[in-house]
C-alpha positions in Angstrom: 130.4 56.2 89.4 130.8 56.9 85.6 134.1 57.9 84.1 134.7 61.4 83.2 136.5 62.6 80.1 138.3 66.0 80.2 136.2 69.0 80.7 137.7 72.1 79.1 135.1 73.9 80.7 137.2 73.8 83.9 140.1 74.5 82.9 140.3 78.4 82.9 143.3 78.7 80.9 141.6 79.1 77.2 140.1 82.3 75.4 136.7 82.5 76.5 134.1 82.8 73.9 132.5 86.7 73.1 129.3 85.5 75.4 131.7 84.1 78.1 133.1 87.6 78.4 130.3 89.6 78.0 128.3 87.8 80.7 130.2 89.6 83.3 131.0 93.1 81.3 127.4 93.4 80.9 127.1 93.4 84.6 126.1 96.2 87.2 128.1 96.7 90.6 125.8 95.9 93.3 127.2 96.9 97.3 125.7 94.6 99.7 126.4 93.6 103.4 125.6 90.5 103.2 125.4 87.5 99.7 121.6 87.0 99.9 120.9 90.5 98.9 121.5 89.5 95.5 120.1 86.8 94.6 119.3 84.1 92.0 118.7 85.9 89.1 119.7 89.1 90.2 122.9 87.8 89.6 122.5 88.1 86.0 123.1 91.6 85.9 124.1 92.8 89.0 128.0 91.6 90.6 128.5 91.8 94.2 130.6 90.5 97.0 129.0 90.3 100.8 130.6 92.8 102.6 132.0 94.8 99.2 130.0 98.1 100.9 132.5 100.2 98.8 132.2 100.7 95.6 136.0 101.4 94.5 136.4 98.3 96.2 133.7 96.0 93.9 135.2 97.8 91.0 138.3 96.7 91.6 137.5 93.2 92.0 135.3 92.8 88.9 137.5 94.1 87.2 140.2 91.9 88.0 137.5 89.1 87.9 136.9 90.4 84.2 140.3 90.3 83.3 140.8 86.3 84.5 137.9 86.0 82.5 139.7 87.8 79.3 143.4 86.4 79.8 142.5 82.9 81.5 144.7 84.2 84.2 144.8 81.0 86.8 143.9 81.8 90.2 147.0 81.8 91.5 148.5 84.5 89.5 145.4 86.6 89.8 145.0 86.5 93.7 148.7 87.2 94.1 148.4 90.5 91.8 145.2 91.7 93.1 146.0 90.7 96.9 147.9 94.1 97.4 145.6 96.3 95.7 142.7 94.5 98.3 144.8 95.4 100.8 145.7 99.1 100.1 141.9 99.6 100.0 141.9 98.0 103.5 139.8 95.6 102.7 141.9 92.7 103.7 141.8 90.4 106.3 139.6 91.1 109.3 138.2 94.3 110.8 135.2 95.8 113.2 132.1 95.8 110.9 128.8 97.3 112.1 125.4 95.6 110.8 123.5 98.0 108.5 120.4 96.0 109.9 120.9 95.9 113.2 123.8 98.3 114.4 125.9 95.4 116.0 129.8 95.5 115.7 131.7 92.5 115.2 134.1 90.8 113.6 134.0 90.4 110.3 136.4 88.5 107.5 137.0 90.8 104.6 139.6 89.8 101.8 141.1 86.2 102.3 142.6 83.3 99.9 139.8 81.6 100.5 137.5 84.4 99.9 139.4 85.0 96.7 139.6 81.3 96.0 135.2 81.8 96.2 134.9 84.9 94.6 137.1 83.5 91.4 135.6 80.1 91.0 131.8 81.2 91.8 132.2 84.2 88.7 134.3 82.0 86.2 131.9 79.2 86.6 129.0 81.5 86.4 130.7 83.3 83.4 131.2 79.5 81.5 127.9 78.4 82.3 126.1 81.5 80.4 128.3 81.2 77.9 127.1 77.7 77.4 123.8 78.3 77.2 124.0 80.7 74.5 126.1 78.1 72.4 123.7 75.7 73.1 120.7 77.9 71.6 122.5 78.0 68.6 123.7 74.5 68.1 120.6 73.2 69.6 119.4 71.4 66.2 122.4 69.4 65.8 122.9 68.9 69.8 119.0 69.1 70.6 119.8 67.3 74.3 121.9 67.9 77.8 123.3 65.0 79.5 124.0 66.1 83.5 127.3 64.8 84.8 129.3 65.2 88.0 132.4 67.4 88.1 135.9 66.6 89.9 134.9 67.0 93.5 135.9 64.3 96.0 132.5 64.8 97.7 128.9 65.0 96.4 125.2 66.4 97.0 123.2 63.1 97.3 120.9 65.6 94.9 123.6 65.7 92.2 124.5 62.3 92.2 120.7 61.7 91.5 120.7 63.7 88.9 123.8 62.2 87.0 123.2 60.5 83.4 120.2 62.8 83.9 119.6 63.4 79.9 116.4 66.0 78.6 115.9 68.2 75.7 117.9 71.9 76.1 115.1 73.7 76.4 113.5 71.4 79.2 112.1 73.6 82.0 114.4 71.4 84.0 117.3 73.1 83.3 115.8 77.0 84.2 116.4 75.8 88.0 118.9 72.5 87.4 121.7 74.2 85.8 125.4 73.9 87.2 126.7 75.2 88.4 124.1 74.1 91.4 125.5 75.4 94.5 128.9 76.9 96.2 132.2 74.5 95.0 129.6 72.8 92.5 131.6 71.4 89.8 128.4 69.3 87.8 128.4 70.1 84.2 126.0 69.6 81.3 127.3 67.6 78.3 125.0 68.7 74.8 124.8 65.5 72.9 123.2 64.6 69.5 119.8 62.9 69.5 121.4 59.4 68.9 123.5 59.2 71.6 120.3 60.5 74.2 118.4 57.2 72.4 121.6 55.0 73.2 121.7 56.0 76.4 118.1 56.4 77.1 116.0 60.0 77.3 114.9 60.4 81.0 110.9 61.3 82.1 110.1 64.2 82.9 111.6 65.7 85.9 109.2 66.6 89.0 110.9 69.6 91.2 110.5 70.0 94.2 110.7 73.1 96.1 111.2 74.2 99.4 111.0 77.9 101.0 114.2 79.6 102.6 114.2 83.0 104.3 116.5 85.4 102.7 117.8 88.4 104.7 118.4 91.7 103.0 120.9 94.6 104.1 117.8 97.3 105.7 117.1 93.1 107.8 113.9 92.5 106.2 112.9 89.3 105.6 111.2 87.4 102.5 110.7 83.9 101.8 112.2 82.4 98.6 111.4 78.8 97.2 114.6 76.3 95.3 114.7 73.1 94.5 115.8 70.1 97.1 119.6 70.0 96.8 120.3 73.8 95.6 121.6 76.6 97.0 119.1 79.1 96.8 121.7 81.5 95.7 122.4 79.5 92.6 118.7 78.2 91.6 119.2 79.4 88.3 120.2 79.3 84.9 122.7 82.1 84.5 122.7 82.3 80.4 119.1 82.5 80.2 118.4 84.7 83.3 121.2 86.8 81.5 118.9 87.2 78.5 116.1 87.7 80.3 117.1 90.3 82.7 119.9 91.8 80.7 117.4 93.0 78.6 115.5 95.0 81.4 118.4 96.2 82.6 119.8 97.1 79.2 116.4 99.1 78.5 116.7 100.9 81.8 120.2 102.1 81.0 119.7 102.8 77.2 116.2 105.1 78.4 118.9 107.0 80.9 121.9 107.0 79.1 121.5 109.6 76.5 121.2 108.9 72.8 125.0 108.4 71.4 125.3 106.4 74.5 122.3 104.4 74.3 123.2 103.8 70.6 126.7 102.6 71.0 125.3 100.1 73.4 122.2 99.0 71.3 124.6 98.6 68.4 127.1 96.6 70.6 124.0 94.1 71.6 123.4 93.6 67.6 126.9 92.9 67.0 127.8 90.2 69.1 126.6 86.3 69.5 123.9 87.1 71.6 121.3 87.9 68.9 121.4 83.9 68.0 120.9 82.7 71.2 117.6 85.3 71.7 116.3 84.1 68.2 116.9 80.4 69.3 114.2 80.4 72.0 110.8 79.0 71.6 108.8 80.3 68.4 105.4 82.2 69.3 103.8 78.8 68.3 105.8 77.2 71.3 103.5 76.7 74.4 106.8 77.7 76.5 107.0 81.1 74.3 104.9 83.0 76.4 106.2 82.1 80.0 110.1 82.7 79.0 109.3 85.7 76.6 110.7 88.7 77.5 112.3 92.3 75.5 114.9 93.2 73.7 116.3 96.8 72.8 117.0 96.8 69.2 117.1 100.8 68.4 116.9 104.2 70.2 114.5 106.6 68.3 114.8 109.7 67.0 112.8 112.6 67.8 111.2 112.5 63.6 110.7 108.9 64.3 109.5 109.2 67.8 106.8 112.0 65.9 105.9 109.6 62.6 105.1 106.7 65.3 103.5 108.7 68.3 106.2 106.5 70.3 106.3 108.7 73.9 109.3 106.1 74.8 113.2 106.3 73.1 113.4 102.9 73.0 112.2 100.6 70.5 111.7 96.8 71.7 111.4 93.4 70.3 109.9 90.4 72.0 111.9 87.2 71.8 108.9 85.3 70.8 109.0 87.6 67.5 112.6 87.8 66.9 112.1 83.9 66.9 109.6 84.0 64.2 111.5 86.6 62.2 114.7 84.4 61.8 112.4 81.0 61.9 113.3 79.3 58.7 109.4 78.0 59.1 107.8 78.5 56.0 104.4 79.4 58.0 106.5 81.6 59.6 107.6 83.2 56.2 107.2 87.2 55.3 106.1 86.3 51.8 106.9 86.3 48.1 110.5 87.7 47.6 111.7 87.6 50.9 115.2 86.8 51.6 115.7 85.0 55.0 116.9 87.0 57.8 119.4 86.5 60.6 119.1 87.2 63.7 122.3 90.0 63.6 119.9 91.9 60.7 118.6 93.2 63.7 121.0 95.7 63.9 119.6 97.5 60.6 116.7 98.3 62.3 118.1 101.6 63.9 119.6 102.5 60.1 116.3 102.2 58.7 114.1 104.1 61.4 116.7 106.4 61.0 117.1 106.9 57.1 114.4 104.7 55.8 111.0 106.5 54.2 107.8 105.7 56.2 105.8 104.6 53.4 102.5 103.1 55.0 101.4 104.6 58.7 97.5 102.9 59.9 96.1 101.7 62.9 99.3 102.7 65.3 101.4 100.8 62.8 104.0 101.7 60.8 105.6 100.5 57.8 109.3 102.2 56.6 111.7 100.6 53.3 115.2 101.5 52.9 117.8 100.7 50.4 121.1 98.5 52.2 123.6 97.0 49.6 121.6 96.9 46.3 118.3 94.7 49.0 115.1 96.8 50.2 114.7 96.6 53.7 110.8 96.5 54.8 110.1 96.9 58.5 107.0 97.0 60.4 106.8 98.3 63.7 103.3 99.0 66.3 103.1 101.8 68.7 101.9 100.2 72.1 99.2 101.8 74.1 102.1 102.1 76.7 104.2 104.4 73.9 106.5 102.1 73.2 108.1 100.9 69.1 107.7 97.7 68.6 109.4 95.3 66.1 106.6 93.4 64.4 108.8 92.0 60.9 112.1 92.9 59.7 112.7 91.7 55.7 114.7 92.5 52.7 113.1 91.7 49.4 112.8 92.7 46.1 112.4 96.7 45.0 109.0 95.4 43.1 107.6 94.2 46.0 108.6 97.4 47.9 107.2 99.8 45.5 103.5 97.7 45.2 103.4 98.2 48.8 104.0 101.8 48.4 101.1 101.8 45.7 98.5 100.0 48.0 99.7 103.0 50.6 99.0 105.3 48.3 95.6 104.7 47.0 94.4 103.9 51.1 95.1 107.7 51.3 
């Protein structure tokens, strides 16, 4: 077996990184009876703990969960603070639990060292591993490959040992399933490395998966069948950054629709604000053949009711795909926005809200709509389409020169 060098990635002890943090702040609490009724990605935006039924109870222990996360509080420290507040809950030790399912009484272990011991290692590793693969997005063109490598454990899957030296490109379809960590206890870790050390050591082929079915249980005891590759747990047949970014966004649009509109602004703005926005923009470009298979929406503003009027939007919250928010911040000239335009960055995003709010709608045809506004001495030009469905949507976002602003203006003009 190959020698390993240290991993700071297991040692919890450091400041996490904004996207470390957020992964699990961003998170909905999820009661269940039992683990598989959240599952795979579901765990992107939804925490849970099997048999966590109460909810003051799966507060409490995200929130401690949040705060090892924060403080790089080690485990021993954190379960010996949060074991009395477990227990003043009574969930602690073991007690008489019926089956939602089925009715039957038995019993069942609640709060334990070892179920601590689980619950801290499976969230922190989780939390680590999105945080990752948003770093990696945005570092991908210096450190365009992964090499896979075993972790610390004195016992292995024959499946991860396979995989080890394992080296493909970041945004291999490999790694939306083969992503550690790969299992309970997994330790494997990914390594990004620069193109000439993947040539030294050798790229590998293309990776075949191969899947097999498992029957997952939910809490009202139906049954479905869910596929994962050979050698993962089904639970963790994932990639939690990118199953982050992709359901995060649902979620987020879900919660910004129902939130109210301070609320759903704070929370739009907070999205803008952070590191997020480069790993969205660092997907594959609309040009990509894997665009359209990991594409999915961001909210970027929540309209106004004069906005929602000028557009004909029926829905509060303006989108934009990732495949377009890649070609907005692609520094691909045939990807350009044309003759004065400044490059944009993926956090310009946050302007948008600002200028649907205060711009001046200066073109309006065929469901889309153009508005300029004035930020810091640059004129802002975005272009948003009304969807059949009634929803905004972010078509280019630009700052160039006033001239070129006000001979779009003209044109608008004489099409009147």
């Amino acid at each position: 077996m190959a020698d390993h060098p240290a991993r700071p990635g297991f040692s919890f002890s450091d400041a996490p990184s904004p996207e470390v943090s957020a992964y699990l702040r961003q998170k909905g609490l999820r009661p269940a009876f039992r683990a598989s009724e959240v599952w795979g990605q579901e765990h992107a935006h939804a925490f849970t703990v099997a048999l966590a039924t109460q909810l003051d109870v799966l507060a409490t222990l995200k929130e401690a969960v949040q705060y090892a996360i924060d403080k790089g509080v080690p485990f021993e420290s954190w379960a010996r603070d949060l074991t009395p507040e477990l227990q003043r809950l009574g969930w602690w030790g073991q007690a008489d639990i019926a089956d939602p399912a089925t009715g039957e009484v038995k019993l069942r272990q609640l709060g334990s060292p070892h179920r601590l011991r689980t619950i801290y290692q499976a969230n922190l590793r989780s939390a680590r591993a999105a945080g990752q693969w948003e770093r990696g997005q945005r570092t991908k063109s210096v450190l365009p490959f992964y090499l896979y490598q075993l972790g610390p454990s004195e016992r292995h899957r024959e499946e991860h040992k396979a995989r080890e030296g394992m080296i493909r490109p970041v945004d291999d379809p490999v790694w939306e399933t083969w992503y550690p960590p790969n299992g309970w206890g997994c330790k494997c870790w990914l390594r990004q490395i620069t193109r000439a050390e993947a040539n030294r050591r050798g790229v590998s082929d293309p990776v075949e998966i191969e899947m097999i079915p498992h029957r997952r249980q939910r809490d009202d005891g139906s049954y479905e069948t869910v596929h994962a590759p050979v050698g993962i747990d089904p639970e963790w047949a994932t990639n939690p950054g990118l199953s982050r970014a992709r359901t995060l966004m649902t979620n987020l649009s879900d919660r910004l629709a129902s939130a109210g509109e301070p609320a759903a602004r704070a929370l739009a703005a907070d999205l803008w604000s952070g590191s997020t926005p480069e790993a969205l923009a660092s997907q594959p470009p609309p040009r990509d053949p894997q665009a359209k298979a990991r594409r999915f929406l961001a909210p970027v503003a929540v309209l106004s009711d004069r906005t929602m009027a000028q557009t004909g939007a029926t829905n509060r919250v303006a989108l934009i795909g990732s495949d377009y928010l890649a070609k907005i911040t692609s520094a691909d000239p045939r990807l350009g926005h044309g003759h004065g335009a400044a490059p944009t960055r993926p956090q310009d995003l946050g302007l948008v809200q600002r200028i649907l709010d205060d711009g001046e709608l200066i073109e309006r045809a065929d469901r889309r709509s153009v508005y300029v506004l004035e930020i810091d001495g640059r004129a802002w030009r975005l272009a948003v389409r009304t969807t059949g469905a009634g929803e905004l949507a972010v078509l280019t976002l630009f700052a160039s020169s006033a001239r070129a602003s006000d001979a779009v203006r003209r044109r608008a003009k004489k099409q009147k």
